[in-house]
C-alpha positions in Angstrom: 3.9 60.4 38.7 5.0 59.9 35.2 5.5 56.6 34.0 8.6 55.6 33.0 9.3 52.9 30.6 10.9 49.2 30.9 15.0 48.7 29.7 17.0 46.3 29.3 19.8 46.2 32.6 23.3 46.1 31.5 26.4 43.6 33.3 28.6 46.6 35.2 31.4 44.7 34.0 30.8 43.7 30.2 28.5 46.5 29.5 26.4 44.2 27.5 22.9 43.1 28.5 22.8 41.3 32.0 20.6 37.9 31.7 18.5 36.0 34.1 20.5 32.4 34.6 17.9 30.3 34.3 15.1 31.8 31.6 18.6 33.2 29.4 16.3 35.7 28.8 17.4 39.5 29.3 16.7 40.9 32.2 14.5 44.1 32.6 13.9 47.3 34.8 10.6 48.1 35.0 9.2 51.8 36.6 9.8 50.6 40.3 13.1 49.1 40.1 11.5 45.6 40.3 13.8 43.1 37.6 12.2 40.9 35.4 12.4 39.0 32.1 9.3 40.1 30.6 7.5 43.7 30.5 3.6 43.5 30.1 2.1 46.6 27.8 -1.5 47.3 27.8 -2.7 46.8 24.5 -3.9 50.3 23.7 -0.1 51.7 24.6 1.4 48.9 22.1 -0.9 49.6 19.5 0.1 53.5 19.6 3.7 52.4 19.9 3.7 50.0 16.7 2.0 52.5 14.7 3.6 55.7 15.4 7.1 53.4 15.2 6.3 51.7 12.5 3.5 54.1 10.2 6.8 54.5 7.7 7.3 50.9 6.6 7.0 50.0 3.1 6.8 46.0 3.1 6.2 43.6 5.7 9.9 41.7 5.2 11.2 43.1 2.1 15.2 41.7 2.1 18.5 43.4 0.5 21.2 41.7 -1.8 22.8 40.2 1.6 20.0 39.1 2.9 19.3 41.5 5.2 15.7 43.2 6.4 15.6 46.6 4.5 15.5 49.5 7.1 12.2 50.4 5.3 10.5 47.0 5.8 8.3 46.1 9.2 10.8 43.6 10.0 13.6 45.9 8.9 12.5 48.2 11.6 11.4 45.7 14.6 14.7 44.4 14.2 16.6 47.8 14.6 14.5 48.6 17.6 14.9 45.4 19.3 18.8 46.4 19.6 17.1 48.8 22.6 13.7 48.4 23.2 12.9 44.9 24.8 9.1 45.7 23.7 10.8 45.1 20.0 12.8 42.6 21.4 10.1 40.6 21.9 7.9 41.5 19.2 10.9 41.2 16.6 10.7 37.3 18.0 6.9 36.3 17.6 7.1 37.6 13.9 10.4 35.8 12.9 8.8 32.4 14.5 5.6 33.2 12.0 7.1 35.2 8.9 6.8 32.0 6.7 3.0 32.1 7.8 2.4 35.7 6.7 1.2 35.8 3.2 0.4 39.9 2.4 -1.0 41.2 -0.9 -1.2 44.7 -2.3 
């Protein structure tokens, strides 16, 4: 059996993401049906995700005129994938509570 990933469940009658009530978090279908509001990844499968997802980036949080991540920048891209992926969801999260923290150098 193949298996199949997490997604986000949607509200039948807004179309938008359906959230758990009392975490506000956004509820998830895992591979057997089972809802949840969090996915756990073995490390080894989020490490291949991140850096065949992510191999492309050019800065860590680069920003454009608006203010904006740039669609090249780690952040840039987290933040695009989070729209579908609740593995980016949550990732996109952790790294905007510790961006200040993140010094990087060339």
């Amino acid at each position: 059996m193949q298996n199949k990933k997490g997604h986000f469940v949607l509200d039948p009658v807004t179309g938008k993401r359906a959230i758990d009530k009392t975490t506000g978090r956004p509820l998830i279908e895992n591979d057997m049906g089972v809802l949840s509001t969090k996915k756990y990844v073995p490390f080894n499968e989020a490490w291949n995700k991140i850096l065949n997802d992510l191999w492309m980036s050019d800065s860590y949080n680069a920003k454009d005129q608006n203010g904006n991540y740039t669609p090249t920048s780690i952040l840039g891209n987290v933040e695009r994938l989070a729209k579908t992926d609740p593995f980016y969801e949550s990732l996109f999260t952790r790294l905007e509570d510790i961006d200040g923290d993140i010094e990087l150098q060339n």
